[in-house]
ZAMARGU-4260 file (C-alpha; in steps of 0.2 Angstrom, whole numbers, plus 5000, padded with zeros to 4 digits):
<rodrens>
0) 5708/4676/5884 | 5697/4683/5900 | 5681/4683/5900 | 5680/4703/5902 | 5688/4705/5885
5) 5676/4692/5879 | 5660/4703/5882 | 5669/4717/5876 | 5668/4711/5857 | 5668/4698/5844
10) 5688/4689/5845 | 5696/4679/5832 | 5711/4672/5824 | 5718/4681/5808 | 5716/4664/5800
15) 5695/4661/5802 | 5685/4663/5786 | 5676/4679/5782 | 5662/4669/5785 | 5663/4660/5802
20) 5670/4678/5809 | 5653/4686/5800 | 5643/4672/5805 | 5647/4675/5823 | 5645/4693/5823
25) 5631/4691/5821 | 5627/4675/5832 | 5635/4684/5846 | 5628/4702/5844 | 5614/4699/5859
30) 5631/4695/5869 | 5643/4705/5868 | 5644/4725/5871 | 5652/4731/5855 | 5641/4720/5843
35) 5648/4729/5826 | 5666/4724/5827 | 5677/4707/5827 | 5695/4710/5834 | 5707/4702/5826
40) 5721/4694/5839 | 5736/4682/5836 | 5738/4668/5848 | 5748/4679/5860 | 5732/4689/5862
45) 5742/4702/5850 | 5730/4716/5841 | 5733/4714/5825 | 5718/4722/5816 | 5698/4724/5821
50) 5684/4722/5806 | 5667/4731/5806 | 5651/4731/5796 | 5661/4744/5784 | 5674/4730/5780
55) 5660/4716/5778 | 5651/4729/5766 | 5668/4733/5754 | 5670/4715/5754 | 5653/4710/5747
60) 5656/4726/5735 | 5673/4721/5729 | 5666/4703/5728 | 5679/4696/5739 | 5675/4676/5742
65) 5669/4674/5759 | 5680/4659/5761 | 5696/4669/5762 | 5704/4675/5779 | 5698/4687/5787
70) 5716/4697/5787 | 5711/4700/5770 | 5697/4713/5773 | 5702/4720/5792 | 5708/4736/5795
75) 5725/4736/5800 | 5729/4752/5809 | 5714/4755/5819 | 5714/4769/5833 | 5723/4762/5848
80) 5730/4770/5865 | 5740/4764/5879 | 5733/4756/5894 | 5748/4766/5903 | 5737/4783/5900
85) 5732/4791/5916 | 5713/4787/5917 | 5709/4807/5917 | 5719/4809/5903 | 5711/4793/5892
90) 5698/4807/5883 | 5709/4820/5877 | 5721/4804/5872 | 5709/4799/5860 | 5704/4814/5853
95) 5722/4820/5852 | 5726/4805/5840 | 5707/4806/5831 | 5714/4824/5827 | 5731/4820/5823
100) 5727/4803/5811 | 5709/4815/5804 | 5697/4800/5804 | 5682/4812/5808 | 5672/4799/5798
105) 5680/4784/5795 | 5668/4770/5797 | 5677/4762/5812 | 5683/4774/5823 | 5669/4770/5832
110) 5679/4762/5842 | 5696/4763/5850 | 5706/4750/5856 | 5717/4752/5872 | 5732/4741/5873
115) 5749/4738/5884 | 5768/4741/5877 | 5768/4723/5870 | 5751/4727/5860 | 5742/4714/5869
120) 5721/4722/5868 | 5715/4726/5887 | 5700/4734/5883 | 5688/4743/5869 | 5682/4762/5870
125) 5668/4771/5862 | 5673/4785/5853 | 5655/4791/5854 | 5657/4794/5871 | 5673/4802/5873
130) 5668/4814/5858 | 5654/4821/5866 | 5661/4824/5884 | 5676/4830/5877 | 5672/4844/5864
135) 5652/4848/5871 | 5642/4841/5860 | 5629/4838/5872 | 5614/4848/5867 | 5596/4853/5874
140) 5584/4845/5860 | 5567/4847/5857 | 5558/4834/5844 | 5542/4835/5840 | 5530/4820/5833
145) 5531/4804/5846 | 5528/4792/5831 | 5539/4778/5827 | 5552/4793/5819 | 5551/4800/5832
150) 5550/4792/5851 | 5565/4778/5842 | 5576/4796/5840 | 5571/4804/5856 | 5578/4790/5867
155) 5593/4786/5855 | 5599/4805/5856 | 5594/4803/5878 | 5604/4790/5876 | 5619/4795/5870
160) 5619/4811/5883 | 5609/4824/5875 | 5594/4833/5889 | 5580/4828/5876 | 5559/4832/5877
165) 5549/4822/5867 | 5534/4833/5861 | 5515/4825/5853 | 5501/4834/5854 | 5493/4817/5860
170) 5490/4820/5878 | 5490/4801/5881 | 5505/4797/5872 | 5513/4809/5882 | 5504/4803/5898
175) 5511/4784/5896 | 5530/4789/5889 | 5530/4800/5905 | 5528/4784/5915 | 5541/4774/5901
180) 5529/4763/5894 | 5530/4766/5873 | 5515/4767/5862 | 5525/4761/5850 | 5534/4743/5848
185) 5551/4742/5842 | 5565/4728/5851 | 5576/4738/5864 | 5565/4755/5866 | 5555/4752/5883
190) 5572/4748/5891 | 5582/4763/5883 | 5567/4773/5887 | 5564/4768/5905 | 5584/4770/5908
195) 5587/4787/5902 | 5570/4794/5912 | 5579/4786/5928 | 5593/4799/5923 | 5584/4812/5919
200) 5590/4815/5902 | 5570/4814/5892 | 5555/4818/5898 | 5538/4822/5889 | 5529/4835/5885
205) 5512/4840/5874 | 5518/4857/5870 | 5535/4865/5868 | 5539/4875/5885 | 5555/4882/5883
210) 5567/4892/5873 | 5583/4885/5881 | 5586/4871/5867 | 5598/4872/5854 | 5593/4861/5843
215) 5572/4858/5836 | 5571/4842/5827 | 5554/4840/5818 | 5549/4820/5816 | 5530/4824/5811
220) 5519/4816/5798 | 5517/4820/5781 | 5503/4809/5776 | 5491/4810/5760 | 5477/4817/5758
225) 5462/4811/5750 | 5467/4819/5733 | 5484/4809/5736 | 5493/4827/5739 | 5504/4829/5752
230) 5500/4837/5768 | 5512/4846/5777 | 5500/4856/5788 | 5508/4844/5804 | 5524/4853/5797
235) 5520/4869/5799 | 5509/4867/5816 | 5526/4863/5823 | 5535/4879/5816 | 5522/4890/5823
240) 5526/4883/5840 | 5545/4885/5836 | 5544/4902/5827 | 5537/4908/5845 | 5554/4903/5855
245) 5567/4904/5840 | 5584/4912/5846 | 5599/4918/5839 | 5611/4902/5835 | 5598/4891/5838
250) 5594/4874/5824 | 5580/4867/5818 | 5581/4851/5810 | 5570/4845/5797 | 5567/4824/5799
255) 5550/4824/5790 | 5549/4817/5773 | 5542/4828/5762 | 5542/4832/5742 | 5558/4838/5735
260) 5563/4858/5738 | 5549/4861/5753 | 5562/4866/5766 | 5571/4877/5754 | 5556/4884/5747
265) 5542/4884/5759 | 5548/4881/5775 | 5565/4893/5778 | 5552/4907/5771 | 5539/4903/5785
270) 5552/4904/5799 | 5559/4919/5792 | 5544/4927/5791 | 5537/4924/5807 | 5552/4927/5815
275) 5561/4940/5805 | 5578/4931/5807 | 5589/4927/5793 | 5592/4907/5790 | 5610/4904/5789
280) 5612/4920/5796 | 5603/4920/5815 | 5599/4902/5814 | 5603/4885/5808 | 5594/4875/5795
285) 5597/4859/5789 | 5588/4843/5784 | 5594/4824/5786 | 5582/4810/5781 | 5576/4796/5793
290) 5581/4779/5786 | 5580/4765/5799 | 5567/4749/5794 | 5554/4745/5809 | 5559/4731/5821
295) 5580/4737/5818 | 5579/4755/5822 | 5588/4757/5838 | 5601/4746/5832 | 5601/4757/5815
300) 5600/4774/5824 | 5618/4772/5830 | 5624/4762/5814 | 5618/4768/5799 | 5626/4786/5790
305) 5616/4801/5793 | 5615/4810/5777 | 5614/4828/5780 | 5611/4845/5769 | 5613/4861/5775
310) 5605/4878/5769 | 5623/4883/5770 | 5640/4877/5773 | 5640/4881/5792 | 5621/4876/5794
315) 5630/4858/5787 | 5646/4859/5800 | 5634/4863/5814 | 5621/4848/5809 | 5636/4835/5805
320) 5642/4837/5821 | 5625/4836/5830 | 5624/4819/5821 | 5640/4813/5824 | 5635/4811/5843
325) 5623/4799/5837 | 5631/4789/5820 | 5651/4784/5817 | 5647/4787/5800 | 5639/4805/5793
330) 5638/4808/5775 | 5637/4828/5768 | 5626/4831/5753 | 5630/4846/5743 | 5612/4855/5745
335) 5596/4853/5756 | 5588/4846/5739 | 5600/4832/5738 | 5595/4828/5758 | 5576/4827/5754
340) 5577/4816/5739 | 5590/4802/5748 | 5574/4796/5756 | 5562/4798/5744 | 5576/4789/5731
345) 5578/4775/5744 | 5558/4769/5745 | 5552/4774/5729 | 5568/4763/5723 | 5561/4750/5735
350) 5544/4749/5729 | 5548/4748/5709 | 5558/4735/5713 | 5545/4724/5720 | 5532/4731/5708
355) 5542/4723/5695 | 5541/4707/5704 | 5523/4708/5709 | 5519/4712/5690 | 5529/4699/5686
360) 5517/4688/5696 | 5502/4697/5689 | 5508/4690/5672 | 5513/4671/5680 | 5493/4670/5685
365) 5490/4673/5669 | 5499/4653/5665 | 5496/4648/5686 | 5513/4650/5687 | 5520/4649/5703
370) 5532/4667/5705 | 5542/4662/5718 | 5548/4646/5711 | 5549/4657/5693 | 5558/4672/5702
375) 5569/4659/5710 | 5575/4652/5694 | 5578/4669/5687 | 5592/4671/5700 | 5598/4655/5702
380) 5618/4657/5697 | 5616/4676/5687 | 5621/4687/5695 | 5617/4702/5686 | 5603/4704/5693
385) 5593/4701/5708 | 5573/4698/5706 | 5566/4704/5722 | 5552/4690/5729 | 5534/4694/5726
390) 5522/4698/5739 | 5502/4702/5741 | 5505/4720/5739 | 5519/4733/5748 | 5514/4740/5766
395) 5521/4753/5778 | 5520/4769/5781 | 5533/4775/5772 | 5534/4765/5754 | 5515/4767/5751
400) 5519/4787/5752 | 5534/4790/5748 | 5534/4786/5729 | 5519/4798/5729 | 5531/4811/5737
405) 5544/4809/5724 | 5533/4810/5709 | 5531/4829/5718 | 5540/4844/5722 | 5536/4859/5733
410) 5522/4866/5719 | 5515/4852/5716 | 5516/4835/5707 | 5527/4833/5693 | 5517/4831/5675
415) 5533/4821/5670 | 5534/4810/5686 | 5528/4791/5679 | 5539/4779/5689 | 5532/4782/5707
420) 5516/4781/5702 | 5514/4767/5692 | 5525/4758/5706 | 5512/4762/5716 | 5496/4757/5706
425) 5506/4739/5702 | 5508/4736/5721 | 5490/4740/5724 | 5483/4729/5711 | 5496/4716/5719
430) 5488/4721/5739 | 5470/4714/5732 | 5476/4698/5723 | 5472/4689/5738 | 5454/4693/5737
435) 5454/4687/5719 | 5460/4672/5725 | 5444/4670/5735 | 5432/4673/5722 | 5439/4659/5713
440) 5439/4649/5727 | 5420/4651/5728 | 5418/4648/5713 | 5428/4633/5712 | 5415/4626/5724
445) 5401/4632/5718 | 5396/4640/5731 | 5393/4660/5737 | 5404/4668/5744 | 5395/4676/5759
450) 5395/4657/5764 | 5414/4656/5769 | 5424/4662/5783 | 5441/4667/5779 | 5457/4669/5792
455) 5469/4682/5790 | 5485/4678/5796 | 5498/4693/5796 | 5489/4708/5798 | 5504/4719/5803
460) 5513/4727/5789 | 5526/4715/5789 | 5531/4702/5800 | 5551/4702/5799 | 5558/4711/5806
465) 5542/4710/5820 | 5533/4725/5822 | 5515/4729/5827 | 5512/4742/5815 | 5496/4741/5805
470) 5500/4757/5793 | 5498/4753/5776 | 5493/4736/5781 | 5488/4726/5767 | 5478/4715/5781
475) 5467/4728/5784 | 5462/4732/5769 | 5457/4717/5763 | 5446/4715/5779 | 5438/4730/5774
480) 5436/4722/5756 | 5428/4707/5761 | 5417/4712/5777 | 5403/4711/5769 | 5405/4698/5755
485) 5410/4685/5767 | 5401/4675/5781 | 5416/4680/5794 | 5434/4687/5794 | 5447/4680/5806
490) 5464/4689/5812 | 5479/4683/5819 | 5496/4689/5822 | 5510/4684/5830 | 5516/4702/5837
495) 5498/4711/5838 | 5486/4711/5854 | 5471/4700/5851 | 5461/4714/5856 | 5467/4727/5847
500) 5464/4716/5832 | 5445/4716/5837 | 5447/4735/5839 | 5451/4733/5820 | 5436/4722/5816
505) 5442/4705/5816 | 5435/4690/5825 | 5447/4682/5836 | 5448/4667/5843 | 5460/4658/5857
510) 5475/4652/5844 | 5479/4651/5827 | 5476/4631/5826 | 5458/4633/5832 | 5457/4648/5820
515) 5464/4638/5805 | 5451/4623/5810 | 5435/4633/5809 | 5439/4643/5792 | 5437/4637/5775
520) 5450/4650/5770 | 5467/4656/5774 | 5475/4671/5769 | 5495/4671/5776 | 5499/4689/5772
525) 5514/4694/5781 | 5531/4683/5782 | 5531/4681/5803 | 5540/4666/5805 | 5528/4661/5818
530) 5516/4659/5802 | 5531/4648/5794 | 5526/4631/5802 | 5518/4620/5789 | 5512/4605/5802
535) 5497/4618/5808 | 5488/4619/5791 | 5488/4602/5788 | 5482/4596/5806 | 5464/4592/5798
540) 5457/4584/5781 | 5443/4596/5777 | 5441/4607/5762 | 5451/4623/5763 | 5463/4635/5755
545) 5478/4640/5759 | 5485/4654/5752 | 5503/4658/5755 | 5509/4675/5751 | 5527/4674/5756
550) 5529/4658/5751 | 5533/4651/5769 | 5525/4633/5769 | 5529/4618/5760 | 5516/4618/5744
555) 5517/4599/5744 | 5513/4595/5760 | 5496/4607/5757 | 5494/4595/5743 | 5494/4580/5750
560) 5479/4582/5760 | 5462/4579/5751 | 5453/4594/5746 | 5464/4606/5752 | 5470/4619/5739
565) 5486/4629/5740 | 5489/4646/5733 | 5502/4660/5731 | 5504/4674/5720 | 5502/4666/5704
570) 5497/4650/5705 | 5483/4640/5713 | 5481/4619/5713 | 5472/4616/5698
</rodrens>
């Protein structure tokens, strides 16, 4: 095998495991140019099939043993053309075929193989690429709200060809994209970003200049207010701008999350009002929920489906195919409705699921009862059901807001709505069970607490996969809690600018050893793996606690150490 097919994608045998082929996929996916597919070739370098995350997914679903071949899940008949096709012609090839076989949407026509008269693989083609050269899909695309939403799609949809301006009212923001450095951290952006401004296809802006785009995508903000109400006034800041420029044919997308029915019911009446065109008559309306988890989102952007409703049937045609030039994968919902509750469905699921857990280790405290090693045992060999892992509260952005949203619709919150909320106050109580721990420690030493310091390693939502997003931080709320009950509060994190975490109002010092030596309390409250090492808070014998939220250090080896006290939702040495 040469080395040029090599880089193209993942190749093995049609007798490897499930599991070695899965396990190098994902080894290799730093390595090799099309990280989500393994090709399948005989030992003649014969295609004989190709396996994607799709296959991997039916395979876990249809509870296939990961010790069988991998022929057993591959797709047998993927897209394939010959290596004989003139070079100009290759395009039109492909789609020909795409057209002819009608795998608009199959999950792995993402790529296309080409191959010589004896089926021996040459090379690998992205069908993204040839789609949008081939049937003008390129479009002029405005997006408005450079936050994480909105700068990661920005330079994904540059990326894949589309003329894009970023819009933020944040002068700033737009000053340092301009130059390609990102306010925002997120693996692979700053190089896409930097790479597509070399070719001209993003720029920035802090107000929407022209009328030439096709497509509006609005990505801002629809935080809480102080009553927990959602406010959408971001939302309708942009439509005035848009409203202003709106043309005949042209589409706005709606990428915001807001409660179930506002695009329908207060948002199409806005436009059409200030604009006197008819949605789904003189322009396009649709909405398609953003999904991707910090720390994985340009990876996502071009691998997860894109759910999309439409106010009408050729609002949903025209946004499936915009979406297509990002996404292999693109999934129609029936109504704009059923488009706004796929995301507010997704987190608010996400968060009762760990409110369970988090009561759960509410109740455990209540018997010092370590959770994980209880939540552990639950799931040990039953496989009915699988007991997320506890943790010091649910951070972000999105989960600490969206189960608010769903408990609302356009009018107003729902009298009826119960499980969002209640998610919600669980995960909160859970958030400040760290600072309970603190008292107790005081008080275990007789002593006040305004006389301890405390460390706070973590203060970034989460740690895995990294990010520096403090939203919703859990972190920072427990500074603010203890500020002025204790005698100092520390910060570290692995991913977060020492001084930005003085901006916040922590006290820094060099490294997280030196940090851990001069406080008498720890508080680990993301799951970093840099926080993960055990050896550092055991380096000395004084008196300390350690409190390990994510259950990443060995409770024993704390234990062993004189005076020092270990504790995690639940439990703390007696």
């Amino acid at each position: 095998m040469n080395n040029f097919i090599k880089s193209l994608s993942v190749i093995a045998t049609p007798d490897e495991s499930i599991d070695s082929v899965i396990r190098r996929m994902e080894d290799e996916s730093r390595v090799v140019k099309n990280s989500g597919i393994a090709v399948i070739l005989d030992e003649n370098e014969i295609l004989k099939g190709v396996v994607t995350d799709g296959d991997i997914r039916r395979a876990y679903i249809n509870c296939t043993p990961f010790s069988n071949k991998i022929s057993k899940i591959m797709t047998k008949d993927p897209v394939t053309i010959l290596d004989e096709v003139p070079k100009e012609q290759i395009s039109s090839e492909v789609v020909r075929k795409v057209q002819l076989d009608k795998r608009y949407n199959s999950e792995w026509i993402q790529h296309v193989l080409v191959v010589n008269s004896s089926g021996k693989l040459i090379n690998i083609v992205n069908y993204l690429d040839i789609l949008q050269n081939n049937i003008g899909l390129v479009n002029r695309v405005a997006v408005f709200g450079m936050g994480y939403v909105g700068i990661t799609l920005a330079v994904s949809l540059a990326n894949r060809g589309h003329q894009v301006t970023g819009i933020d009212t944040d002068k700033k923001i737009v000053n340092s994209l301009n130059n390609g450095v990102s306010h925002v951290y997120e693996p692979g952006l700053t190089d896409m970003l930097v790479a597509n401004s070399k070719r001209k296809n993003i720029s920035f802006s802090d107000k929407l200049n022209s009328s030439a785009n096709q497509v509006y995508i609005i990505a801002v903000g629809t935080p809480l207010n102080r009553e927990s109400k959602p406010d959408i006034s971001a939302l309708t800041n942009v439509l005035d701008a848009i409203t202003k420029v709106l043309k005949v044919g042209q589409h706005i997308m709606l990428r915001s999350t807001v409660p179930v029915g506002v695009t329908r019911e207060i948002i199409i009446p806005y436009v059409e009002h200030k604009t006197n065109l008819i949605a789904g008559r003189d322009f396009f309306i649709s909405f398609s929920p953003e999904r991707t988890v910090e720390g994985n989102a340009m990876h996502e952007l071009k691998t997860l489906p894109q759910v999309v409703g439409g106010y009408t049937s050729q609002c949903l045609i025209k946004s499936s195919e915009f979406w297509s030039t990002l996404t292999h994968s693109v999934i129609r919902v029936d109504s704009l409705e059923s488009a706004e509750l796929v995301k507010l469905a997704n987190n608010t699921f996400r968060d009762l699921s760990f409110s369970f857990a988090n009561e759960l280790a509410l109740l455990a405290d209540k018997y010092n009862i370590n959770s994980f090693d209880l939540v552990n045992a639950a799931n040990e060999g039953y496989t009915r059901n699988k007991i997320p892992l506890p943790s010091p509260g649910v951070g972000g952005y999105c989960l600490t807001k969206d189960p608010i949203l769903f408990s609302c619709t356009s009018d107003g919150p729902r009298p009826e709505a119960v499980l969002g909320i209640s998610s919600r106050k669980i995960n909160e109580t859970a958030a400040m069970y760290p600072v309970e721990v603190v008292k107790r420690y005081a008080k275990s030493l007789q002593v006040p607490m305004s006389s301890l310091s405390v460390l706070i390693v973590g203060v970034a939502f989460k740690g895995a996969p990294e990010t520096t997003d403090i939203r919703g931080s859990v972190a920072v709320e427990i500074l603010n809690k203890l500020n002025s009950s204790v005698d100092k509060v520390f910060g570290w994190d692995a991913a977060i600018n020492p001084n930005n975490l003085r901006k916040l109002g922590f006290s820094v010092l060099k490294n997280l050893e030196s940090s851990i030596d001069i406080s008498d309390i720890v508080l680990i409250l993301n799951n970093h793996p840099d926080n993960a090492c055990s050896e550092i808070y055991t380096h000395t014998n004084c008196k300390k606690l350690i409190f390990d939220g994510w259950n990443q250090i060995d409770r024993k080896e704390i234990e062993k150490i004189p005076g020092r006290v270990y504790a995690t939702m639940g439990y703390m040495t007696p």
